[in-house]
C-alpha beads as a LAMMPS data file, in Angstrom:
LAMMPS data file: protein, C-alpha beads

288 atoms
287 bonds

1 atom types
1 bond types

-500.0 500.0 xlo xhi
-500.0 500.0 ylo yhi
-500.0 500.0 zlo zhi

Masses

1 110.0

Atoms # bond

1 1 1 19.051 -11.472 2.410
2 1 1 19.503 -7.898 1.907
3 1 1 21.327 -5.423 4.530
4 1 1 18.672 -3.541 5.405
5 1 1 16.145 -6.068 5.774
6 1 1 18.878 -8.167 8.309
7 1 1 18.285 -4.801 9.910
8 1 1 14.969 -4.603 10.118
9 1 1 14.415 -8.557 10.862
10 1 1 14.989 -8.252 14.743
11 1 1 11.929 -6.166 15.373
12 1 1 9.873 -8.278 12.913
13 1 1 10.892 -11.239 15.092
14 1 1 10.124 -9.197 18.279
15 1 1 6.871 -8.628 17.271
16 1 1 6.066 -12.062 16.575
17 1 1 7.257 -13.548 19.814
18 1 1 6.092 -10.914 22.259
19 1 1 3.727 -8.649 20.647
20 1 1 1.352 -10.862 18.253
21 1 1 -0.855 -11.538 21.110
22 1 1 -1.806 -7.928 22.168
23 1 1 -1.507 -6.566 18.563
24 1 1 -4.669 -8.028 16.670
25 1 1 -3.383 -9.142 13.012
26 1 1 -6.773 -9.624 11.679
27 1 1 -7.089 -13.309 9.966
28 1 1 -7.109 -13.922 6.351
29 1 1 -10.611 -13.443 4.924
30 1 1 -12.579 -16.757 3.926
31 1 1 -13.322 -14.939 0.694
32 1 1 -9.338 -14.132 -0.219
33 1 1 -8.341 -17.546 0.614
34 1 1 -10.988 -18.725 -1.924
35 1 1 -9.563 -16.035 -4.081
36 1 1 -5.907 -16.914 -4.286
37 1 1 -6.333 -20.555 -4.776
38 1 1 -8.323 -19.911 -7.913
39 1 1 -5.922 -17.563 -8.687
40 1 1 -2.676 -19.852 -7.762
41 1 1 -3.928 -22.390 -10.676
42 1 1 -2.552 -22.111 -14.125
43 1 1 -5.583 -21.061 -16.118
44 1 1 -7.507 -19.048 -13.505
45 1 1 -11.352 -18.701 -14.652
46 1 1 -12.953 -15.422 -14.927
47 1 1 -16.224 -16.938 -14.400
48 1 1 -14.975 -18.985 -11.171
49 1 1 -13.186 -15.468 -9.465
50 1 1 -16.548 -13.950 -10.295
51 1 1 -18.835 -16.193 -8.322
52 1 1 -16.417 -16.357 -5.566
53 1 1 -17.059 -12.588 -5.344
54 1 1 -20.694 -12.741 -6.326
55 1 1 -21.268 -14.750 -3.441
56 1 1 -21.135 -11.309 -1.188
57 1 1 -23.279 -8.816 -2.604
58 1 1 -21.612 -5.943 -0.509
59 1 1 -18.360 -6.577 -1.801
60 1 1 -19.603 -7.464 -5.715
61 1 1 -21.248 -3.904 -5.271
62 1 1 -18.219 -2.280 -4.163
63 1 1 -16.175 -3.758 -6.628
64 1 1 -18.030 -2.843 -9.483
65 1 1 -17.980 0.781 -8.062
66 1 1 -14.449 1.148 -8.156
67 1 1 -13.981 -0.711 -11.478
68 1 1 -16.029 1.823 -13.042
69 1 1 -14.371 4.538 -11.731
70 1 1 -12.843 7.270 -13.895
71 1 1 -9.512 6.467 -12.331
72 1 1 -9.541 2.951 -14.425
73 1 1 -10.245 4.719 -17.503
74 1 1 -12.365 1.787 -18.403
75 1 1 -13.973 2.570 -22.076
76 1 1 -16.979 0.946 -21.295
77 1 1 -18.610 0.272 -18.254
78 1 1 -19.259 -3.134 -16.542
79 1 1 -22.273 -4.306 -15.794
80 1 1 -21.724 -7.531 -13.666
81 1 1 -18.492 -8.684 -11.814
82 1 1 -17.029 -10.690 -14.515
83 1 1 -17.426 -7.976 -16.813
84 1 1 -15.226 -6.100 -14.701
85 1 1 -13.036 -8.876 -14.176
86 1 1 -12.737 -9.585 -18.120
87 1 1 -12.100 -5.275 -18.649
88 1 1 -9.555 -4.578 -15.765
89 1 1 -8.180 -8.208 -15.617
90 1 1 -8.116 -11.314 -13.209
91 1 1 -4.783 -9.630 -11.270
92 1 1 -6.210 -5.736 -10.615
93 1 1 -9.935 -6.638 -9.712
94 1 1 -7.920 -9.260 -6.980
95 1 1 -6.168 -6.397 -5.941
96 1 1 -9.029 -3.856 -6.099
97 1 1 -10.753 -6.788 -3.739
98 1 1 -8.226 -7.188 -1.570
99 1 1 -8.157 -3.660 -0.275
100 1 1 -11.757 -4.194 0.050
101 1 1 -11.448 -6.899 2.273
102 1 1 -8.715 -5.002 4.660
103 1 1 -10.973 -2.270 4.817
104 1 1 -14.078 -4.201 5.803
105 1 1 -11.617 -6.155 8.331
106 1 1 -9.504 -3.380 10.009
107 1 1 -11.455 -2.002 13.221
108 1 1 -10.945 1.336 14.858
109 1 1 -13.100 4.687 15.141
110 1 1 -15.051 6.008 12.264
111 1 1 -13.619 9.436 12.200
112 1 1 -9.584 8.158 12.408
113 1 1 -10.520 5.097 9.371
114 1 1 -12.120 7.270 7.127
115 1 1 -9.040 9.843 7.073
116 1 1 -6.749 6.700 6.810
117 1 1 -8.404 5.121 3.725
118 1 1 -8.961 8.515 1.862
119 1 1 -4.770 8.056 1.955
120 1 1 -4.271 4.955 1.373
121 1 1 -6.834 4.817 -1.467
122 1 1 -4.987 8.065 -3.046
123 1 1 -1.263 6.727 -2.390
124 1 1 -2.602 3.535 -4.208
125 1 1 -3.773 5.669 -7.165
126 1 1 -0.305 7.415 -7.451
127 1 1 1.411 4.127 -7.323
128 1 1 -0.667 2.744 -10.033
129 1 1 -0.492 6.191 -11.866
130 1 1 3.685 6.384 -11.541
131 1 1 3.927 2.753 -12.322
132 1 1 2.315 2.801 -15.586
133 1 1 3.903 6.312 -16.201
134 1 1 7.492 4.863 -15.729
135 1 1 6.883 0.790 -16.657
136 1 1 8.423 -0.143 -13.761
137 1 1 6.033 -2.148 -11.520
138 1 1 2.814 -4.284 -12.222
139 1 1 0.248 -1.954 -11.381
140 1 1 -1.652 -4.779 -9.682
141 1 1 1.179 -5.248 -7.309
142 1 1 1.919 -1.203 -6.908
143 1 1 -1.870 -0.808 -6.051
144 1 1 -1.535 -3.550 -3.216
145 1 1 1.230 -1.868 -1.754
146 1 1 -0.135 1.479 -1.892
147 1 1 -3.686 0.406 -0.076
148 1 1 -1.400 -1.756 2.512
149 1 1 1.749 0.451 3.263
150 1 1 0.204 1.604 6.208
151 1 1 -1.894 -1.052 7.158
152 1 1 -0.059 -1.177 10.639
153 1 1 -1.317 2.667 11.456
154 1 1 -5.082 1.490 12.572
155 1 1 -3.790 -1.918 13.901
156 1 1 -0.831 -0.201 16.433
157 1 1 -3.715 3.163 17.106
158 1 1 -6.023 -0.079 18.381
159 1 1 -3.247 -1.053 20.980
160 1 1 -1.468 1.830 21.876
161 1 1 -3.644 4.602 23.143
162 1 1 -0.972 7.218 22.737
163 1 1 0.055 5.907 19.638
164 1 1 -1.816 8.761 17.389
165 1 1 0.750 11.538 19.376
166 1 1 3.463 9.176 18.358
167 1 1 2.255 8.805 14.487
168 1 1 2.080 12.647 14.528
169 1 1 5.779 13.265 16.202
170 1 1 7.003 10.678 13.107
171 1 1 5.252 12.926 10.664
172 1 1 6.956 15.513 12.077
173 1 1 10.228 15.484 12.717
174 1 1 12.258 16.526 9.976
175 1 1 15.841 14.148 11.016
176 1 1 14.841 11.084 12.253
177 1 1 13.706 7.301 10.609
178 1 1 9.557 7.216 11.423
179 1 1 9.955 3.813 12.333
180 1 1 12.608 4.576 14.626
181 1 1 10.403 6.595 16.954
182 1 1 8.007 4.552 16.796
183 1 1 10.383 1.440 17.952
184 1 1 11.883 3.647 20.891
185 1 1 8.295 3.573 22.493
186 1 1 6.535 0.601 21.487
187 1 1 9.594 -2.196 20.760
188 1 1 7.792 -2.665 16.779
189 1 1 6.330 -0.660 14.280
190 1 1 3.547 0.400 11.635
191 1 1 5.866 -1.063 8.928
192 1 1 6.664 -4.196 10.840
193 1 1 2.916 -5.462 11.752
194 1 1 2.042 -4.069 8.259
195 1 1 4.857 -7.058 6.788
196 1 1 3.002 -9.170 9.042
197 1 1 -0.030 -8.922 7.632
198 1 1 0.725 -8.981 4.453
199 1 1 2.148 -12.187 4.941
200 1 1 -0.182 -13.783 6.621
201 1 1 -3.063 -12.843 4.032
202 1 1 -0.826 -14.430 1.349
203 1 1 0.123 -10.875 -0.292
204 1 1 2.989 -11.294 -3.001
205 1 1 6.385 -10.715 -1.246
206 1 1 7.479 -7.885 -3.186
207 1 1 4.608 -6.247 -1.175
208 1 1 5.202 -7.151 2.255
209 1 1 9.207 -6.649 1.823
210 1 1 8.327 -2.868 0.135
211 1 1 6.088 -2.626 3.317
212 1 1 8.523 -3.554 5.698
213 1 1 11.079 -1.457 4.616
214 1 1 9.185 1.727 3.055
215 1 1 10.532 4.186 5.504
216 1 1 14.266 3.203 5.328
217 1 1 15.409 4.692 2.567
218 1 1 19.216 3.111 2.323
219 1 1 17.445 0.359 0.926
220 1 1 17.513 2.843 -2.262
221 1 1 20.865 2.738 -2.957
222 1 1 21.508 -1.035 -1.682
223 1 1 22.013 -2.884 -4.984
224 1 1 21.822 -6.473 -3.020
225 1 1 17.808 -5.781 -2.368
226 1 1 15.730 -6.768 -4.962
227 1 1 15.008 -4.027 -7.801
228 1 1 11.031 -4.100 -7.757
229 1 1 11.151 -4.023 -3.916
230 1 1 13.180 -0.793 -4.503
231 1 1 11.218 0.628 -6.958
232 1 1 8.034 0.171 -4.676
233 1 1 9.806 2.195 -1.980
234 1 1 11.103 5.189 -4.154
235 1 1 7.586 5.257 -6.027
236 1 1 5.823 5.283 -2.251
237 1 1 8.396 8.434 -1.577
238 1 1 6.842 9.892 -4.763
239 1 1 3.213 9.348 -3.719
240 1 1 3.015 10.540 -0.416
241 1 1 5.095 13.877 -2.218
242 1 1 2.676 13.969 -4.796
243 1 1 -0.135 13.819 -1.547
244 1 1 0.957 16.319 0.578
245 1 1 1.123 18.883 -2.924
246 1 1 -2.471 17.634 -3.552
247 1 1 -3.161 19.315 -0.148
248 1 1 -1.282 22.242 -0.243
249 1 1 1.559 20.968 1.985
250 1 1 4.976 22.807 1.079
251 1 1 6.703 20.671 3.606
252 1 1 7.351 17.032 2.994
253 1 1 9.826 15.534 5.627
254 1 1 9.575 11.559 4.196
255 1 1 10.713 13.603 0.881
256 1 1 13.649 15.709 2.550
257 1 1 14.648 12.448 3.534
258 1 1 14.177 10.125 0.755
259 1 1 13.235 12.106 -2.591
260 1 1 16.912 12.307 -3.760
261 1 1 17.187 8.765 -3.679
262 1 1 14.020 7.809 -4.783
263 1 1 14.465 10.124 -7.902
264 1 1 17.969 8.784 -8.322
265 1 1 16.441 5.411 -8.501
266 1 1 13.468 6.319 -10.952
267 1 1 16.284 7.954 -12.777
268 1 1 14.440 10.801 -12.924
269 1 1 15.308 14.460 -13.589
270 1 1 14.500 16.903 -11.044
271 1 1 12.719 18.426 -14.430
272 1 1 10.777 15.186 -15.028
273 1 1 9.784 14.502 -11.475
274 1 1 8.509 18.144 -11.404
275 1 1 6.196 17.574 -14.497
276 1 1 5.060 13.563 -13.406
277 1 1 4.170 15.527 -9.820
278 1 1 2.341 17.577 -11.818
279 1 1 0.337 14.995 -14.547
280 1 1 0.091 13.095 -10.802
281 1 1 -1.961 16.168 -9.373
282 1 1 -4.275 16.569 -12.535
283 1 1 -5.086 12.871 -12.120
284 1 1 -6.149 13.620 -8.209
285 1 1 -8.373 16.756 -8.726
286 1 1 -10.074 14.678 -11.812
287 1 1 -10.994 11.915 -9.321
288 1 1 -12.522 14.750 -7.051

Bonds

1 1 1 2
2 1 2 3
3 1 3 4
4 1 4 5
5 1 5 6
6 1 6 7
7 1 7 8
8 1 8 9
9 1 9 10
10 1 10 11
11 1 11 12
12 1 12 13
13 1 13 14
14 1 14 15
15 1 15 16
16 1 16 17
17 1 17 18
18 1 18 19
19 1 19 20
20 1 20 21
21 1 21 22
22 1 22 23
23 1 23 24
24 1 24 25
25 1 25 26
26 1 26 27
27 1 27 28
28 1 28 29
29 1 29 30
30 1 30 31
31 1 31 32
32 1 32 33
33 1 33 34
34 1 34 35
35 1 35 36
36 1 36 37
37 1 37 38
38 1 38 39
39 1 39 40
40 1 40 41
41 1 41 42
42 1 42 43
43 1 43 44
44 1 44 45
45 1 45 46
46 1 46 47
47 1 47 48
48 1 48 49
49 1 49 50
50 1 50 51
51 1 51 52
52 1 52 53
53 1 53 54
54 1 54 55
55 1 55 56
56 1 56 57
57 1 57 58
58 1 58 59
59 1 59 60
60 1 60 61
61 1 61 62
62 1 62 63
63 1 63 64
64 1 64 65
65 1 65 66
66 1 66 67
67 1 67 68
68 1 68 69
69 1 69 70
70 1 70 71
71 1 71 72
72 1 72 73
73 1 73 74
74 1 74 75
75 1 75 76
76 1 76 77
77 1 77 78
78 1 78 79
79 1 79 80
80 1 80 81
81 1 81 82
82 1 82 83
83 1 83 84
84 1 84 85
85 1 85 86
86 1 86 87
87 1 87 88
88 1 88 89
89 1 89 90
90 1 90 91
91 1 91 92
92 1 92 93
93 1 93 94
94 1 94 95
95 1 95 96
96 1 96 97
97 1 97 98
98 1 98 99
99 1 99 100
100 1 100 101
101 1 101 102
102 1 102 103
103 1 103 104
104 1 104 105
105 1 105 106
106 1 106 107
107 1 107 108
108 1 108 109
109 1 109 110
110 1 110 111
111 1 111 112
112 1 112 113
113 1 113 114
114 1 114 115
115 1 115 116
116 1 116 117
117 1 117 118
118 1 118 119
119 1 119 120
120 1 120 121
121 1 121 122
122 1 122 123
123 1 123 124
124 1 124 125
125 1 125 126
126 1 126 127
127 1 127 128
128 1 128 129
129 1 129 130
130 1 130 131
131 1 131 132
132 1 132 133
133 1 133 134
134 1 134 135
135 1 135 136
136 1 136 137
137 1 137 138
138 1 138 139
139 1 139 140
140 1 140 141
141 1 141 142
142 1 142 143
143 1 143 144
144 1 144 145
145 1 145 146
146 1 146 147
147 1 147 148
148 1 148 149
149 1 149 150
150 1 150 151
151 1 151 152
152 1 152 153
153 1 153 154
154 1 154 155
155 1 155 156
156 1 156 157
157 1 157 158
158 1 158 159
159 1 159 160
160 1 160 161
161 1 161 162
162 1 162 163
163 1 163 164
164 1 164 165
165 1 165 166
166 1 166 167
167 1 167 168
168 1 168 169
169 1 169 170
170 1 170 171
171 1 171 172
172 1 172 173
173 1 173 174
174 1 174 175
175 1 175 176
176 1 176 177
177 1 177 178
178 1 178 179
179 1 179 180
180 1 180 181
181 1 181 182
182 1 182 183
183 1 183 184
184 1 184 185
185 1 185 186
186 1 186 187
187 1 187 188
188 1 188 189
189 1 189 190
190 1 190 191
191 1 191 192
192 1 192 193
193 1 193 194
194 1 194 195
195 1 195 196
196 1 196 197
197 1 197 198
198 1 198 199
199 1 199 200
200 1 200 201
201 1 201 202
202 1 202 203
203 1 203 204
204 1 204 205
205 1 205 206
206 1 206 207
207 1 207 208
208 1 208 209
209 1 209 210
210 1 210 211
211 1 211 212
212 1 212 213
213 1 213 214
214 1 214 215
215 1 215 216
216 1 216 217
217 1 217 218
218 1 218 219
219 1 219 220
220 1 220 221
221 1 221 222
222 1 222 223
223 1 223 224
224 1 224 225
225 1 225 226
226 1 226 227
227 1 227 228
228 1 228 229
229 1 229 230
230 1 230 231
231 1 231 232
232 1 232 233
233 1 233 234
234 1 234 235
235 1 235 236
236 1 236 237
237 1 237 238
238 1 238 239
239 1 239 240
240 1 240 241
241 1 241 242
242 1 242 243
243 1 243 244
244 1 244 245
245 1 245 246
246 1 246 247
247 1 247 248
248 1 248 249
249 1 249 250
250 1 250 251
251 1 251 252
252 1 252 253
253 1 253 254
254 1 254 255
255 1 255 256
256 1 256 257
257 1 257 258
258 1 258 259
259 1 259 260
260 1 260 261
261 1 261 262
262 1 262 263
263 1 263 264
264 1 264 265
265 1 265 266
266 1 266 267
267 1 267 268
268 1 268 269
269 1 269 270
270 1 270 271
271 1 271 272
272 1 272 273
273 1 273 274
274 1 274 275
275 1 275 276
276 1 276 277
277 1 277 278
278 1 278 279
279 1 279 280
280 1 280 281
281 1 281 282
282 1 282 283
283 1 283 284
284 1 284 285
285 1 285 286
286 1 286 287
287 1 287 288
């Protein structure tokens, strides 16, 4: 077990003995489930993943949206799922689905979700982007991670009804850990009950360690945790810079406070990260 994840373990354990039953973890979706065993067998079938899907027309509809977008680059475009399925591959369409699902599962008000998935959809695009960029992490698994960093923002906004004033003081203040505030008030966090969920939909590990750890940035120079946990954190630093630039934001405090590091651990330049910000930024205002 890493140091920092000892560390972070208590309030993991906290929230699963005291808070799980006032915090709604939404239950694994029927369809995922279905999903990941098909997956989980040693010669999953393109055909089989694509009437699993098929079987919800909302969700075949959506999928096919996204798969054709111009972020996916896709030379042709597909006409049915397993088209899609046989041009992106089995292991991004299940990801592409997957943040589907959490959307379609996470409740809260209209206004607040919309603002949170424009984010989450554009951090996932930056992870993918940065991934491929640098050949560093599957850019099923980065994409995962991206849509579910912050899956424990809506979830802790449902319980807490001063918790948006709290999210905003943690995006604000330039010297402390987010999490940390958010622990002083509520005894758990966004990156804790995100870990949670991830777990219990059966996410790969990789992705609900990054998760629970995305905001502590010693992990980046801890050479006992895992390197592609690592990676996921210092490329989620890079994203959200990369996000606040895309809206004209000169201040980024998660980047005063982890960029170094994060670049250190990309091994990149402060030359380089300038121009993959950059390439990053052309790739957002294309998508627009």
């Amino acid at each position: 077990m890493t140091t920092a994840a000892a560390q972070a373990l208590p309030t993991e354990n906290a929230v699963e003995d005291a808070l799980m039953r006032s915090i709604r973890i939404p239950p694994r979706p029927s369809l995922l489930v279905d999903l990941q065993r098909e997956l989980a067998k040693d010669d999953p079938s393109p055909r089989q993943i694509a009437r699993i899907i098929g079987n919800d027309v909302g969700m075949s509809g959506a999928l096919l949206k996204l798969a054709n977008s111009p972020f996916f680059g896709a030379a042709r475009k597909a006409k049915s799922v397993e088209q899609a399925i046989n041009f992106l591959g089995i292991n991004q369409c299940a990801a592409l689905l997957t943040g589907l699902l959490a959307r379609q599962a996470i409740e809260g008000k209209e206004a607040d979700l919309n603002a949170f998935w424009e984010i989450s959809a554009r951090r996932a695009q930056a992870l993918v982007f940065t991934s491929r960029k640098l050949r560093i992490a599957p850019p099923d698994i980065a994409h995962t991670f991206g849509l579910f960093c912050d899956i424990g923002v809506p979830l802790l906004m449902n319980r807490f009804t001063d918790y948006a004033a709290t999210y905003d003081q943690a995006c604000n203040d330039a010297d402390r850990v987010f999490t940390a505030i958010e622990d002083a008030r509520y005894s758990t966090n966004h990156a804790a009950i995100g870990c949670l969920l991830a777990r219990n939909w059966g996410l790969s590990p990789d992705v609900s360690w990054a998760i629970l750890l995305h905001h502590d940035y010693r992990v980046l120079d801890d050479p006992s945790t895992d390197d592609a946990i690592r990676s996921l954190v210092a490329l989620s630093v890079l994203a959200d810079k990369g996000i606040q630039r895309l809206h004209n934001r000169t201040t980024s405090y998660e980047w005063d406070k982890g960029g170094e590091s994060a670049c250190r651990h990309l091994g990149l330049t402060e030359d380089e990260t300038e121009d993959l910000l950059d390439e990053l930024n052309e790739t957002f205002h294309t998508e627009r």
